[in-house]
C-alpha atoms as one frame of an Amber mdcrd trajectory, in Angstrom:
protein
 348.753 128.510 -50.263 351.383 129.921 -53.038 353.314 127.698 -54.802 357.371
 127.536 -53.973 359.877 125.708 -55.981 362.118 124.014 -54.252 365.364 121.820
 -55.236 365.482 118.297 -54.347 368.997 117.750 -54.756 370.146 113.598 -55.197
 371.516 112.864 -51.859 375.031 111.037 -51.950 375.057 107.708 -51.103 377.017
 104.739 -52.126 374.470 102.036 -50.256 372.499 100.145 -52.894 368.680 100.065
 -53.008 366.776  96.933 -53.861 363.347  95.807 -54.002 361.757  92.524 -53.676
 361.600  90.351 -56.103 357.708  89.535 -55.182 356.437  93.266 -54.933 354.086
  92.551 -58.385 352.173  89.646 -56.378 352.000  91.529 -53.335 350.875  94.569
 -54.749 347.997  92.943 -56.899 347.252  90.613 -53.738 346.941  93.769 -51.807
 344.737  95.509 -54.553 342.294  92.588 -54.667 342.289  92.517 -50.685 341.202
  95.970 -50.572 338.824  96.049 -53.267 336.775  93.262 -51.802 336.984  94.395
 -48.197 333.087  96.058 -47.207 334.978  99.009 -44.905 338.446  99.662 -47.005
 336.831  99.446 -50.081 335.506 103.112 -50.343 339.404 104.545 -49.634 340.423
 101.971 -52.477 341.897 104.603 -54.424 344.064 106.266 -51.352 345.059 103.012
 -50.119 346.258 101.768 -53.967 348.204 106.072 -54.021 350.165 104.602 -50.824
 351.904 102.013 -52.189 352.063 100.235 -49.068 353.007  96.901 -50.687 355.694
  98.759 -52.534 356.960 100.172 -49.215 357.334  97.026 -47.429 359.235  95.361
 -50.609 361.701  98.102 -50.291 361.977  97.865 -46.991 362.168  94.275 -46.527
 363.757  93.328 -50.122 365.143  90.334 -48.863 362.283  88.203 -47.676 361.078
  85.410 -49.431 357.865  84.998 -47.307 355.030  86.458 -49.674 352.640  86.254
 -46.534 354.761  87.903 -44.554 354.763  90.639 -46.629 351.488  90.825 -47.561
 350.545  91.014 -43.585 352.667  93.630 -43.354 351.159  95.362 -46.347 348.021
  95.592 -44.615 349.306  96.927 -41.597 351.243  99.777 -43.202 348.365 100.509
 -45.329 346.067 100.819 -42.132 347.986 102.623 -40.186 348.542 105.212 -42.968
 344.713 105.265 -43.315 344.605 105.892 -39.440 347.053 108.667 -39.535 345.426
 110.599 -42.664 341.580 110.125 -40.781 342.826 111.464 -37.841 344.289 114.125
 -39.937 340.612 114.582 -41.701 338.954 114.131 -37.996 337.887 110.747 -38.998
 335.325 111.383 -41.668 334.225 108.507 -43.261 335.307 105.781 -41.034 334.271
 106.782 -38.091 334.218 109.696 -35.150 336.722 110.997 -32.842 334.908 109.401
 -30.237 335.751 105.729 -31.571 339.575 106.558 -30.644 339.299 105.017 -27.379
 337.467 102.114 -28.787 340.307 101.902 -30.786 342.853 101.547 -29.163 341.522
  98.977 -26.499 340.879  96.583 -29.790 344.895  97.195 -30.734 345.515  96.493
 -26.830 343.063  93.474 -26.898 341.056  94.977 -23.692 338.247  94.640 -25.497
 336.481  92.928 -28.859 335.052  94.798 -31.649 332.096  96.228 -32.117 331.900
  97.646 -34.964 332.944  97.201 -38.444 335.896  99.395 -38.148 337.074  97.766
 -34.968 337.071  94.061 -36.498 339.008  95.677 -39.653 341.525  97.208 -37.590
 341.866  94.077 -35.423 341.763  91.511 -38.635 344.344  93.418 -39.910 347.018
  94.547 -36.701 346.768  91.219 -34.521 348.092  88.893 -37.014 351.064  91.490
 -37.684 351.491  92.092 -33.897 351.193  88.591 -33.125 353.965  87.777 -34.691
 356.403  89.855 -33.431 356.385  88.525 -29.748 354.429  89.619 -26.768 357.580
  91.577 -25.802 357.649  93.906 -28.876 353.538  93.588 -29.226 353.392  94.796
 -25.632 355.979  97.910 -27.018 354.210  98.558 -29.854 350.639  98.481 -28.515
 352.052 101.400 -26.367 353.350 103.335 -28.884 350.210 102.743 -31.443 347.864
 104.409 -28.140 350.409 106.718 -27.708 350.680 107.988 -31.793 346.387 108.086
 -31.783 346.684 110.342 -28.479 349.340 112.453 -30.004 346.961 112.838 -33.250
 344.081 113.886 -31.289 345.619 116.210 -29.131 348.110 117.579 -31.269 351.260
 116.742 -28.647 353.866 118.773 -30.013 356.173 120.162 -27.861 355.221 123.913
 -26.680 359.202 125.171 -27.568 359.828 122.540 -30.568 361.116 125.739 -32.447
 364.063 125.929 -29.870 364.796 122.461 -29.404 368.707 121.515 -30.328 368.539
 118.931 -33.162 369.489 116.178 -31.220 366.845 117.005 -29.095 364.468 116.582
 -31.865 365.513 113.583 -33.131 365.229 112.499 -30.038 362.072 113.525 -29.315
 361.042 111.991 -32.952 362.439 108.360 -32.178 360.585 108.034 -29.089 357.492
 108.152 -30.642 355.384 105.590 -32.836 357.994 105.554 -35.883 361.006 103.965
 -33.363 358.792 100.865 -32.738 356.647 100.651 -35.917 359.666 100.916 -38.688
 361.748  98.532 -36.398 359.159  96.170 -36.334 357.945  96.208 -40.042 361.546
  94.996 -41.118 361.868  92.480 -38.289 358.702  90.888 -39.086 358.422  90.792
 -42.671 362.094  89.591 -42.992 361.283  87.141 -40.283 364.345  88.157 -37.989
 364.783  87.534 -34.306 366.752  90.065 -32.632 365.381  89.975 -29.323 368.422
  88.894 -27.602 370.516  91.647 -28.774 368.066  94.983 -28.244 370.879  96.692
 -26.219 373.674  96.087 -28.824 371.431  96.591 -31.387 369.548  99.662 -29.711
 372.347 102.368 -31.478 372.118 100.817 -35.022 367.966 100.723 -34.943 368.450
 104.672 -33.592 370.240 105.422 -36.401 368.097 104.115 -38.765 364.871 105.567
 -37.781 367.100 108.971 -37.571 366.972 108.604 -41.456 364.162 107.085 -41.636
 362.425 110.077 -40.285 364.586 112.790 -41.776 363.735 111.436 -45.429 360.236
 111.793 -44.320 360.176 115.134 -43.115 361.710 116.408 -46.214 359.266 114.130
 -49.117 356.561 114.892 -46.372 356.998 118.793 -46.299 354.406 119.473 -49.219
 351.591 117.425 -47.609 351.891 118.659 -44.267 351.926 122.420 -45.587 349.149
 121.770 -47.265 347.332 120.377 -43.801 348.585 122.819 -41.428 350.608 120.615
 -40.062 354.484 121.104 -40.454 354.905 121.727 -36.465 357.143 118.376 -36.413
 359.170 118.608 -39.169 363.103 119.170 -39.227 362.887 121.702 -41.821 360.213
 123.978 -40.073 362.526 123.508 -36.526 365.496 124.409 -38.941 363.933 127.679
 -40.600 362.178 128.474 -37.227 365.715 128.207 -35.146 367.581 129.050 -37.869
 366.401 131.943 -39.861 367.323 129.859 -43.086 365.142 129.127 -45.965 363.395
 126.126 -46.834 365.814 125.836 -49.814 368.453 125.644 -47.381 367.021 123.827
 -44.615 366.473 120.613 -47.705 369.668 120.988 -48.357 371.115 120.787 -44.759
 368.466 117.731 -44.109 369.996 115.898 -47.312 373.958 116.970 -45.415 372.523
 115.006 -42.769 371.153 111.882 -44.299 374.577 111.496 -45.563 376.225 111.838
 -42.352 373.826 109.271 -40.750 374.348 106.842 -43.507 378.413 107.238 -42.750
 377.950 106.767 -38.886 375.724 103.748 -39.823 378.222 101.878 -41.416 380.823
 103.053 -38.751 378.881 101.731 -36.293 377.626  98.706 -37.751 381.348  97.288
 -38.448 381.974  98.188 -34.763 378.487  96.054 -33.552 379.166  93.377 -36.116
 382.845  92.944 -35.340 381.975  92.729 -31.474 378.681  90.857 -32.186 379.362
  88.642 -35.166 375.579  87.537 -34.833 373.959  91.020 -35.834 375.307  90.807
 -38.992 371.771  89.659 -40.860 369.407  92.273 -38.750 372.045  95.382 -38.958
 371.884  94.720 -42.936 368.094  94.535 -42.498 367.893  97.572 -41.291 370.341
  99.334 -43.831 368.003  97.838 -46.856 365.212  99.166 -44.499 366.523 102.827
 -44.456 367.778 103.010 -48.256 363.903 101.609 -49.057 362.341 103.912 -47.239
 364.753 106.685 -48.951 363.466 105.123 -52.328 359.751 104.730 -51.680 359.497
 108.904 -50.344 361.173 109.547 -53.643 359.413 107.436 -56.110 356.542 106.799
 -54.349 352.963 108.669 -55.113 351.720 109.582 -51.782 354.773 111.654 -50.759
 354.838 112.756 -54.060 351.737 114.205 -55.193 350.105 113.630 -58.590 351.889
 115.497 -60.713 354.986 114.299 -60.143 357.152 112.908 -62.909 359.772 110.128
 -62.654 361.437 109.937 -59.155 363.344 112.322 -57.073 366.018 109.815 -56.427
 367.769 111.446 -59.643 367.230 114.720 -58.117 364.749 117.381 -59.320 363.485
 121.470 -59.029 359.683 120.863 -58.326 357.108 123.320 -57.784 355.631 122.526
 -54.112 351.659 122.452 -54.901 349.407 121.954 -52.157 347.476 119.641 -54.361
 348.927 118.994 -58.002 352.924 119.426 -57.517 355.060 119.463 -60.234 359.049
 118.199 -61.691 360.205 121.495 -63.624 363.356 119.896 -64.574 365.954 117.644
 -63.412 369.314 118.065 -62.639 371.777 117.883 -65.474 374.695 115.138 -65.227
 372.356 113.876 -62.150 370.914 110.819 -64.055 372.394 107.261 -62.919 370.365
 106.469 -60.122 367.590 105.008 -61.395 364.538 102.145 -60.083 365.810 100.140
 -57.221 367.095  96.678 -58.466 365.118  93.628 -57.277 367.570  91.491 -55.153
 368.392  87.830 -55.723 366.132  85.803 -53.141 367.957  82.733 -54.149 371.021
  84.483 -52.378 369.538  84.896 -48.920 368.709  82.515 -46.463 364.695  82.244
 -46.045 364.785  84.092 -42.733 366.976  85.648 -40.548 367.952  85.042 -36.802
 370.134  86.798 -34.025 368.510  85.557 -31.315
């Protein structure tokens, strides 16, 4: 696969991005989790390159629940696992015929068997358990419903003519809608299950960016699998007849334009519904973390990677070994995320 260098401009924003407070603890907690567990322990190095704990401290910035954080560590650091295996057609935890088994353990239709299936079980049900049987019901669903679409390789036959808003749509339906929701509400501890319809439009938008952020910090991985079928920028130079230059560019237009119809809409919700207020911030810190941890972060990133990409950057797009040529004069000024003050935020949040 030739090399392409590609600008990663800094996208505008004026939203802050913070970072727990705890992420050091949870990180080495994680580490020492890992390296001690018999059927993790051989993707130790992988799972330590995802920065899972680091994820969830960006997302969730304001919890004060180390537990809660650490679960959802774990969680986010399996289901990365899953995604890359079934990527990799499961070598070295186990064979595409262990999918079903799989998923009945998530669903709890049946008990494990195996090794694998009590990891995967140790590590989901005390996440999913405490989200609700409402939203465990929801995401059980969606989990069966991401492993099918990895096996089978569900993407849509006429993607490449899809209108954007179709694909977004298309995007949100699947796992990420329910899985990034539900990181944020249960590491930060929020209820929001009495508001899902008012809140429905703000958690849309979010994942929006969410996955937009993704596609573009994803791009280099999933050329170098074979699998950029679901990405905005392929649908964009596919539809389009732009370049990938300009399709990152028109991807970081659009994160901007979702961050400015998020706060539009979240005065509107919070005005109407004084008692979103907690969860629609939530999911703001959620969206500008997850905007952080694609740009800093080493698994989007590759290892060759200097810095982050939050400053903006021309890299050269190895499959493998990618690489910062030079950043963007005048561009410095957005630096690490801060850590926010947990003595300034209640120990969870409610809307219910």
């Amino acid at each position: 696969m030739p090399a392409r260098v590609i600008h990663f401009p800094q996208v505008r924003t004026r939203l802050p991005i913070y970072i727990n407070p705890l992420v050091e603890e949870v990180e080495t907690r994680l580490a020492e989790y890992v390296a001690g567990h018999p059927v993790l322990q051989c993707h130790e190095a992988k799972i330590l390159q995802d920065q899972a704990a680091r994820l969830v401290c960006l997302w969730a910035p304001q919890s004060v629940d180390v537990e809660r954080i650490l679960t959802a560590a774990k969680y986010v650091a399996i289901t990365y696992l899953v995604d890359d295996l079934l990527d990799e057609g499961w070598q070295g935890i186990g064979t595409r015929e262990s999918v079903t088994a799989l998923k009945r353990v998530i669903a709890r239709e049946k008990e494990p068997e195996t090794a694998v299936e009590a990891t995967l079980a140790s590590i989901t049900n005390p996440f999913l358990d405490g989200l609700g049987n409402t939203f465990r019901s929801r995401i059980n669903t969606a989990l069966g419903n991401w492993i099918d679409s990895g096996m089978d390789s569900s993407v849509p036959r006429r993607l490449h003519l899809m209108r954007d808003e179709e694909f977004l749509a298309w995007r949100v339906a699947d796992v990420g809608y329910e899985a990034n929701v539900a990181i944020a509400e249960y590491s930060v501890g929020c209820d929001a299950s009495g508001y899902e319809d008012v809140l429905r439009p703000l958690k849309v938008k979010a994942v929006e960016h969410v996955l937009i952020v993704n596609d573009v910090y994803s791009y280099r991985r999933e050329r170098a699998q074979n699998g950029v079928a679901a990405n905005i920028l392929t649908l964009w130079t596919r539809r389009d007849g732009i370049s990938l230059q300009q399709a990152v560019y028109r991807a970081c237009d659009l994160v901007y334009d979702i961050e400015r119809e998020y706060v539009a809409l979240e005065r509107d919700i919070v005005l109407r519904e004084p008692g979103t207020a907690p969860y629609a911030e939530a999911l703001r810190m959620l969206f500008q973390g997850n905007r952080a941890i694609h740009a800093c972060g080493t698994r989007y990133n590759g290892a060759g990677f200097r810095g982050n990409l939050l400053r903006g950057a021309w890299v050269r797009l190895d499959s493998d070994l990618s690489h910062v040529l030079a950043y963007d004069a005048g561009s410095e000024g957005v630096g690490e995320p801060v850590s926010l003050r947990l003595d300034a935020v209640p120990a969870a949040l409610s809307v219910g």
